[in-house]
N, C-alpha and C positions, 0 to 999 in steps of 0.2 A: 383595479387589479393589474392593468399594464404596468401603471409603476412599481408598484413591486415587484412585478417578475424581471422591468428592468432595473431596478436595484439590487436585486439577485444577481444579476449578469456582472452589473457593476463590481459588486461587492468580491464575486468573483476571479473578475479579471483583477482586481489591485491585490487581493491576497496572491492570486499566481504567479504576476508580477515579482511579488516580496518574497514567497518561495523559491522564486528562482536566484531571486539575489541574496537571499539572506540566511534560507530554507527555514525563515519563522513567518507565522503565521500569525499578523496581529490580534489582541483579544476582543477588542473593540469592532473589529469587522466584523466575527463572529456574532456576539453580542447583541449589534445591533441587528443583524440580520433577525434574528432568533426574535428579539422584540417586536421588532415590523411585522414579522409575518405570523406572531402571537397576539399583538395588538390588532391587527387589522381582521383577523378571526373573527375576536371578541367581539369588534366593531360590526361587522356582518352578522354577526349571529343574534345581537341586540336589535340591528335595524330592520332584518330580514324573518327576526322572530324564528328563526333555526339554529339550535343547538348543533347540527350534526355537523356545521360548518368547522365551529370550535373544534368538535371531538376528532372531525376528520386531522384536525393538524395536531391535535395529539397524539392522536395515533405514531400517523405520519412520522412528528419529531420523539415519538416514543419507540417505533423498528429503528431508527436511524441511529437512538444512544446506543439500544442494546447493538448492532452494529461496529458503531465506534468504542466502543465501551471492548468488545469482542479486540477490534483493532490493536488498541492501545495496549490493555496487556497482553498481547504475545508478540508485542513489539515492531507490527508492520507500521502504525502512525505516530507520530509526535501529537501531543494535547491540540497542537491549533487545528491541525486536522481532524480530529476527531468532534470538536466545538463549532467547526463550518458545518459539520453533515448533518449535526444535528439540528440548527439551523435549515436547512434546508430541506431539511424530512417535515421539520413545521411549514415549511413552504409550502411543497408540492402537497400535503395532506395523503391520506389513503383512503380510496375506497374498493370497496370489491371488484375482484376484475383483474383481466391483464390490460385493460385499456387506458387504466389511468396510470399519470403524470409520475407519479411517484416508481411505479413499479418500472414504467419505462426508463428512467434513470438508473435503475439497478442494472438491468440487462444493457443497457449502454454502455454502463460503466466498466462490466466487466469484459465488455468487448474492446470497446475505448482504449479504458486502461489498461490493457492487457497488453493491445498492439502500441502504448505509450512505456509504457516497459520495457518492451523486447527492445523496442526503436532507441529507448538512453542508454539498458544495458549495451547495446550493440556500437554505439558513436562511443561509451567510454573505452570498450574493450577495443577500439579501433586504433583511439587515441593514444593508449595507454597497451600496444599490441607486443613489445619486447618483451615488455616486465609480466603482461599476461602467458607471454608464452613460457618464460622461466619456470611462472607457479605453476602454469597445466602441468606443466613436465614433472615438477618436484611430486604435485598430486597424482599423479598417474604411478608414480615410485614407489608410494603407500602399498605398505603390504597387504594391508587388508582390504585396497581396493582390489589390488591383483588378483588376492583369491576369488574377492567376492564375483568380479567379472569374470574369470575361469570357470567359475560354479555356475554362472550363467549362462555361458555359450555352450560349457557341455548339457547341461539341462535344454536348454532351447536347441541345441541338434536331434538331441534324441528324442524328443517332440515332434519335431518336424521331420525326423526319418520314420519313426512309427505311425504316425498319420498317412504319409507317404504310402509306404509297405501293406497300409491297412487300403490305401486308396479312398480316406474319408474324408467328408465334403469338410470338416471343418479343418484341414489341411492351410486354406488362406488367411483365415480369419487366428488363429494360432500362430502362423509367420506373424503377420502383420502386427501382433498383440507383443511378442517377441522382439520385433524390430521397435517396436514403441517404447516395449523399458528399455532397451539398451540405449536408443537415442535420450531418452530421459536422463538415464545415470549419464552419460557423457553430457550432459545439459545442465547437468545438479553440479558436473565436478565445474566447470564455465561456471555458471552465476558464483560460486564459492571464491573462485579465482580471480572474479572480478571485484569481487567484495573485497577481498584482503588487498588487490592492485592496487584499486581506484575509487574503493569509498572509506579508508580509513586512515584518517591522517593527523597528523601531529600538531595541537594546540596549545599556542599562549594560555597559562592560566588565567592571563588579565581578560584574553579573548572570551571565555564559557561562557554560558547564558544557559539559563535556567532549561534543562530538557533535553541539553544534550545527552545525546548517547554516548557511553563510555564503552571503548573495547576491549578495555582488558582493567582487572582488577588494580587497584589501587594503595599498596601496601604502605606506609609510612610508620615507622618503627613497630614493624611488628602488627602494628593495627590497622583494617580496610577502612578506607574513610571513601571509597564510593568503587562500585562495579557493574559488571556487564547483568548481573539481573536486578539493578533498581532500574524502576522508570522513568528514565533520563534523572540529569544530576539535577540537586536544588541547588539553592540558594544558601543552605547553610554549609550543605559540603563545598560548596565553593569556596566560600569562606574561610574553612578551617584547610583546605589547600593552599590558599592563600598564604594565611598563617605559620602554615607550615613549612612555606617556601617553596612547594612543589611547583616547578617551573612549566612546563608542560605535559600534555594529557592527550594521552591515545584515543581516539573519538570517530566514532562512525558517521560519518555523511551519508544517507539516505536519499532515495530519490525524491525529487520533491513533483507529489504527486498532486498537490493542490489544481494544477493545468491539466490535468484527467478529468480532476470534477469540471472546470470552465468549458471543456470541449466537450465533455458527455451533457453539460446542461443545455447549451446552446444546440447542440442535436437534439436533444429531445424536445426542445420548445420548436422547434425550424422542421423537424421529420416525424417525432413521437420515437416509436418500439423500433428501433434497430432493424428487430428480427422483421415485423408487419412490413419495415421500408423494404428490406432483400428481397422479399417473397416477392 
């Protein structure tokens, strides 16, 4: 079982690695993960005369499609991403309980990755801090933000002066609920701004590869030949791009989030439950 779970490490670190340089995720990584820790199930559960081994990594890599599967269409993952996790829900297996391997990965991850997030949005908006201050500006000019944030502060004063007047204990808890969407929508209008900065940019058609994200529809005489709601481009639209001369392609670059999964893994095999480590 070590080696598997250090081929899981492995398998890992090289997809992250390729994430980071390529933002694709090989198929073959995934794949074999997915086999090892499928095969090696089966293998235990024949030598060991227990089924529950198998079902557990069905399980397992059965929360992790419906998970990835979840991911993919609404557009947070790319396919290689979603083919590693589920791989690795075969891994860890499930069983009842907050004490196992599998669940402690969820709660990792969403910690994890949550502060792996903030941390790339924040170095690009750093990097890229002129042109983000332009968009803030222009989004902040939006009339319908305008209002909608005028609609807000008077609503949330006169919350907070009736609670006052009333002298009721939920006076704090009402500010503080208050302060929390307002810093959210100025939070929403940033990541928007960062997104249009620093994650979409102008591609060779010779460049595309199967999956990318297109950001803006694709018109050629009249006819869409690929847009912002299919899931990522294929292989045939690229083609008839091609064919059609279209030179380059408005395309979203995404975080690549594969090195969330390699450091939420390696915590949880090194610490377990995030939460059990704080406490």
């Amino acid at each position: 079982m070590i080696e598997l779970w250090l081929w899981g490490g492995i398998a890992l670190l090289l997809a992250s690695i390729n994430d980071l340089r390529t933002r694709e995720v090989p198929d073959w990584l995934s794949y074999s993960l997915f086999a090892l820790a499928l095969g090696y199930r089966i293998f235990a559960s024949l030598i060991m005369h227990d089924g529950n081994i198998l079902l557990s990594g069905l399980l397992g890599g059965g929360i992790f499609f419906v998970i990835a599967v979840f991911m993919f269409y609404t557009g947070q993952w790319g396919g290689g991403d979603s083919k590693l996790l589920i791989g690795l829900g075969t891994l860890f297996g499930f069983q009842m309980g907050w004490q196992n391997d599998l669940v402690a990965f969820v709660i990792n991850f969403l910690f994890i990755g949550a502060m792996y997030g903030l941390i790339w949005t924040f170095v690009l908006a750093l990097k890229n801090r002129e042109r983000l201050a332009k968009e803030f500006k222009i989004k902040m000019q939006d009339k319908r933000l305008i209002t909608a944030k005028w609609v807000l502060l008077l609503t949330a004063a006169l919350l907070i002066a009736a609670t006052a007047l009333l002298s009721s204990p939920w006076l704090l808890p009402i500010a503080m609920t208050v302060a929390l969407v307002i810093i959210t929508m100025y939070m929403w209008i940033i990541v928007k701004a960062v997104e249009k900065t620093c994650m979409l940019k102008w591609l060779p058609t010779s460049k595309l590869t199967e999956g990318d994200w297109i950001a803006e529809d694709i018109i050629v005489k009249g006819k869409k030949v690929a847009g912002i709601k299919d899931l990522g481009i294929t292989k045939r639209q690229i083609a008839e791009l091609t064919r059609k001369k279209v030179k380059k392609v408005l395309v979203k670059e995404g975080i690549p989030f594969v090195p969330s999964f390699f450091l939420s893994y390696v915590f949880t095999l090194a610490w377990g439950n995030v939460f059990f480590f704080i406490l």
